[in-house]
C-alpha positions in Angstrom: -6.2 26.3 -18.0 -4.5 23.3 -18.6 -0.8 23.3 -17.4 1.9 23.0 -19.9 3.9 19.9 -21.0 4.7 18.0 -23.6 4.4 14.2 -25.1 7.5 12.5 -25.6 8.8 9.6 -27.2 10.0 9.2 -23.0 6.5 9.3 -22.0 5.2 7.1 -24.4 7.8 4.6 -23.4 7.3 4.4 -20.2 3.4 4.7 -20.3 3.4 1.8 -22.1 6.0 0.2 -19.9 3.6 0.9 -16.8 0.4 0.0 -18.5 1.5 -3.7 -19.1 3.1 -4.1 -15.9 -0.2 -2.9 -14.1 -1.7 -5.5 -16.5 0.3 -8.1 -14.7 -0.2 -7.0 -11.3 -3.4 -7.5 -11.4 -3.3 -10.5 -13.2 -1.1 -12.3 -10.6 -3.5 -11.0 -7.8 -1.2 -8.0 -6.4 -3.7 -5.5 -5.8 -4.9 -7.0 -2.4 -1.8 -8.3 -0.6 -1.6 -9.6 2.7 -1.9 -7.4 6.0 2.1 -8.1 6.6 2.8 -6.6 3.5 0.5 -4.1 3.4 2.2 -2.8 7.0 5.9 -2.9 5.7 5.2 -0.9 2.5 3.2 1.8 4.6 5.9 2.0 6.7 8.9 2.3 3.8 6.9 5.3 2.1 6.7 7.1 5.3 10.1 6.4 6.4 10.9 7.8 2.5 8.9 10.4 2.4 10.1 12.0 5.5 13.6 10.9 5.4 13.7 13.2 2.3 12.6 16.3 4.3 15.3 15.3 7.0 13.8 13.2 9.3 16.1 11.0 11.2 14.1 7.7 12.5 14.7 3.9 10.9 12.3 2.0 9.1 12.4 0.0 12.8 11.7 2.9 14.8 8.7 3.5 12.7 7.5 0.2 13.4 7.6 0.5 16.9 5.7 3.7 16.8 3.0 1.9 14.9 3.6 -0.6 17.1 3.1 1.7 20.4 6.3 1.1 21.5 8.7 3.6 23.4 11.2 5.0 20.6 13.9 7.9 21.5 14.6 10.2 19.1 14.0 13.8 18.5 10.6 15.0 19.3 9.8 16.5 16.1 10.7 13.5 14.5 8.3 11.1 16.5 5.7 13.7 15.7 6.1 13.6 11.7 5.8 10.2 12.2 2.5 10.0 13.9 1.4 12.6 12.1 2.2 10.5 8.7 0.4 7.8 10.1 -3.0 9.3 10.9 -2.9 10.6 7.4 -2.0 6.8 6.2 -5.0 5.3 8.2 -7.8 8.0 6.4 -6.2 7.6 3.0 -9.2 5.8 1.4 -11.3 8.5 2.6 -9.6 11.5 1.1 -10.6 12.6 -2.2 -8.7 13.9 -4.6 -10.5 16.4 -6.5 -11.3 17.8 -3.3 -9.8 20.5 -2.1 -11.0 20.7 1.3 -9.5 17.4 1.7 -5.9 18.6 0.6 -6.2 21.0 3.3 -7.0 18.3 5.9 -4.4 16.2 5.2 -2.3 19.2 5.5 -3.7 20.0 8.4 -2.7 16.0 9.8 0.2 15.4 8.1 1.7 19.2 10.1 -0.5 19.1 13.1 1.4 20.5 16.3 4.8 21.1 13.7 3.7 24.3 12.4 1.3 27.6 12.8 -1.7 27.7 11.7 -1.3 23.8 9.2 -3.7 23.0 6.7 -3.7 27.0 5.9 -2.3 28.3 2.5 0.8 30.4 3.3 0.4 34.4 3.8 3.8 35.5 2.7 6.4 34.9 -0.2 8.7 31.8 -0.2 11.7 30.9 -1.7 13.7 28.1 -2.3 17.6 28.4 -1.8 20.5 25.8 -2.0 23.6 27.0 -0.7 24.1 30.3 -1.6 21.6 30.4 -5.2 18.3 31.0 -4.8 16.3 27.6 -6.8 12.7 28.7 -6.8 10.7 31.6 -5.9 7.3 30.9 -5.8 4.1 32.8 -6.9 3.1 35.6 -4.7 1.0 34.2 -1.7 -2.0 36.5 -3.2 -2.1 34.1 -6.5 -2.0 30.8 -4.5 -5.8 30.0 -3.6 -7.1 30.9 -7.7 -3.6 29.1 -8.6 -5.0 25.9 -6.7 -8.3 26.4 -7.5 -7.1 25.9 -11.1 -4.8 23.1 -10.4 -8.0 21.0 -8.6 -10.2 22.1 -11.9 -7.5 20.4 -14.1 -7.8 16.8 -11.7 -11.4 16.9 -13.1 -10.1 16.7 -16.6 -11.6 12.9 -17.9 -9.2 13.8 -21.1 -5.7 13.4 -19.4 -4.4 9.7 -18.2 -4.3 9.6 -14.7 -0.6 8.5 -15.0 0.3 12.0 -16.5 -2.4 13.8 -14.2 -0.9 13.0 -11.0 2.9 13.8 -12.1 1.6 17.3 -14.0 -0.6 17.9 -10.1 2.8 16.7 -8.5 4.8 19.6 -10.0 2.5 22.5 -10.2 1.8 22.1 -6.6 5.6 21.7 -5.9 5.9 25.1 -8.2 3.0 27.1 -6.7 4.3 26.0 -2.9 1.0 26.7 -1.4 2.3 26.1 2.2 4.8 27.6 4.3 6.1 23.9 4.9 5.1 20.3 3.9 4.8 20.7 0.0 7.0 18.2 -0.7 4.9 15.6 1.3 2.2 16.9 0.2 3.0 16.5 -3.4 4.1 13.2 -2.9 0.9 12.1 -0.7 -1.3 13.4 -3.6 0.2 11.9 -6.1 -0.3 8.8 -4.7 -4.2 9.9 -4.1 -4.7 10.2 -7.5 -3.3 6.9 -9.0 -4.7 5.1 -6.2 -8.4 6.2 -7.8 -7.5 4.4 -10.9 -5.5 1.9 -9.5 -5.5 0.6 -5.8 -2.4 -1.0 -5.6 -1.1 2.4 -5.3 -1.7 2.6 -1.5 0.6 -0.2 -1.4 3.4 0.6 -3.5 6.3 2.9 -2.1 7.7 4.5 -5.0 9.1 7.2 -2.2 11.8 4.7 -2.0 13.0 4.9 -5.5 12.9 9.1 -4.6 14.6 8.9 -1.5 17.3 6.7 -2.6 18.2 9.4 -5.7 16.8 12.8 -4.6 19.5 14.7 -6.7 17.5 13.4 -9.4 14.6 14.6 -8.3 15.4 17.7 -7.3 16.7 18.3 -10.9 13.7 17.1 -12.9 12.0 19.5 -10.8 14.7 22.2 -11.3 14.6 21.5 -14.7 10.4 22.4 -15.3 10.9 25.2 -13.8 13.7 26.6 -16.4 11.5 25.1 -19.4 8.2 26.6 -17.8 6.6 23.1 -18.4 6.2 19.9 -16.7 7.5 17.7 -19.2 11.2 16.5 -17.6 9.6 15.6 -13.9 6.7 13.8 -16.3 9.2 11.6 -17.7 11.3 11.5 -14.2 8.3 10.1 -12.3 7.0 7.9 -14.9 10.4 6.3 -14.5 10.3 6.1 -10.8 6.6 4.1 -10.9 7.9 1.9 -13.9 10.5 0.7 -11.5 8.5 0.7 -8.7 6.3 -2.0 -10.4 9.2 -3.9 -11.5 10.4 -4.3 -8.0 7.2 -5.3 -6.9 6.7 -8.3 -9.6 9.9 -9.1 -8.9 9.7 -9.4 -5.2 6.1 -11.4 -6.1 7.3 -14.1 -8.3 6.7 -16.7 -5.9 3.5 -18.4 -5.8 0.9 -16.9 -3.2 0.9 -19.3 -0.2 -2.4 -21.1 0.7 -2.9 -18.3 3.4 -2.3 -15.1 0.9 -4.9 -16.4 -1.2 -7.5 -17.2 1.2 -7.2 -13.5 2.7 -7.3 -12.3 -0.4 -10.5 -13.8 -1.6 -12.1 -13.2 1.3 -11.4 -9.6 1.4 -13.6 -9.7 -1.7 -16.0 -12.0 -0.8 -17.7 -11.0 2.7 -20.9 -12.8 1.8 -21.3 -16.6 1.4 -19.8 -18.5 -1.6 -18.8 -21.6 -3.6 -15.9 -23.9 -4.3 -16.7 -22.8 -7.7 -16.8 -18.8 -6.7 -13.8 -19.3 -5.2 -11.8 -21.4 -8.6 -13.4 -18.9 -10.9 -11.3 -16.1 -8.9 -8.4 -18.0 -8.8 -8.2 -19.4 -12.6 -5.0 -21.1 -12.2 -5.7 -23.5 -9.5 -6.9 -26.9 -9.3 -9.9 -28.2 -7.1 -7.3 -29.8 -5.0 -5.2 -27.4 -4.6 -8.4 -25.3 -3.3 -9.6 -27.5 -1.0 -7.3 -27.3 1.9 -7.4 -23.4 2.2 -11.3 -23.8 2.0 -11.0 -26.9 4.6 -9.4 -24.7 6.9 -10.9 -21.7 6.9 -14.7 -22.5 5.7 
């Protein structure tokens, strides 16, 4: 069954908002950016994502972790960490239709943090904020048909991927199929999705825009559950993505170096090729301004 939202003049908006600033990502040659940057933004979206379910480390402390280097802080933090980051570096296999492969990534992303991860929960959860109780979720008998349905809806070729990913986003949040890691879960697969449609995805931490307001989110998602649809957290995410892409043309308006471009080509070009191959890729270039990248590096 397909889960309930609605199309508003807010979702419109900001569908078309996203849809020409995807347009112009790819046009200026953003969807394969250079290993530097690649590394900083994998870094932001797991310092974001975890620094939303309390984790303590610094963008730099996750750099040296990457990096190998000796970091103190608490234990449990260092393991979400490395835990994020073995998730990170199988990304491109994961699928998301597949369900198998939601419980792997569960199974990394909670390794050695939890009993039994990558395991739907076997008991009833609830969600509580001071002294109110926010959520409670569906009985733990409901949750393996519940996300059985949820993966069946993914296949749907009818829905925009845009609105797919926030609607799979929220009804995984609602159904909390694990005793812990939904949120980044939720988040992760969110990111899956779009990244099927659209690989920039992998490289665009959007968890930052989250993290910096999580009152925010917290409410859209408060507020679906009250109106027993996903509209609100539609129209919340769509906003965080729209922004997200702003900030990354923003940050790219200067002109790739000599370097970026060359990697970039290349990354697309593993077999032997032309001066010509290589100015039809990059339209706006002159022969001249080709040839000392080519020079250097052919």
């Amino acid at each position: 069954m397909k889960p309930p939202y609605e199309i508003t003049s807010e979702i419109l908006k900001f569908i078309t908002s996203i849809s020409e600033k995807i347009g112009e990502v790819n046009a200026k040659f953003l969807i394969k950016t250079n290993p530097t940057l690649r590394k900083q933004n994998q870094i932001k979206t797991i310092h974001s994502s975890l620094s939303i379910e309390g984790n303590t480390l610094t963008e730099e402390q996750i750099t040296a972790i990457l990096e190998n280097k000796r970091v103190v802080g608490p234990e449990k933090d260092i393991l979400e960490v490395l835990n994020a980051l073995e998730v990170y570096k199988s990304i491109n296999k994961l699928k998301p239709n597949n369900e198998k492969d939601f419980l792997n990534a569960h199974k990394l992303l909670l390794q050695k943090l939890i009993q039994n991860p990558g395991k739907y929960r076997n008991q009833g959860v609830g969600i509580v904020k001071g002294s109110k109780v926010e959520h409670i979720a569906p009985p733990f008998e409901n949750v393996p048909y519940l996300m059985r349905d949820l993966f069946e809806y993914l296949n749907d070729k009818s829905e925009l991927t845009l609105i797919k990913s926030c609607v799979f986003h929220y009804e995984m949040e609602f159904i909390h199929p694990f005793l812990d890691g939904n949120g980044r879960m939720g988040r992760l697969w969110q990111t899956l999705i779009l990244i099927q449609d659209y690989p920039f995805f992998e490289f665009l931490p959007f968890e930052t825009l989250i993290s910096k307001n999580q009152e925010e989110y917290y409410k859209a998602l408060s507020q679906s559950d009250k109106e027993g649809k996903s509209t609100k957290f539609i129209e919340y995410m769509l906003k965080i993505i729209d922004n997200s892409l702003l900030d990354l043309l923003e940050k790219s308006t200067k002109k790739l170096s000599d370097e970026d471009r060359i990697n970039i080509f290349l990354e697309q070009n593993e077999n032997e090729f032309t001066r010509k191959d290589y100015l039809n890729y990059f339209k706006d270039i002159s022969s001249a301004t080709a040839s000392t990248p080519l020079k250097t590096n052919c």
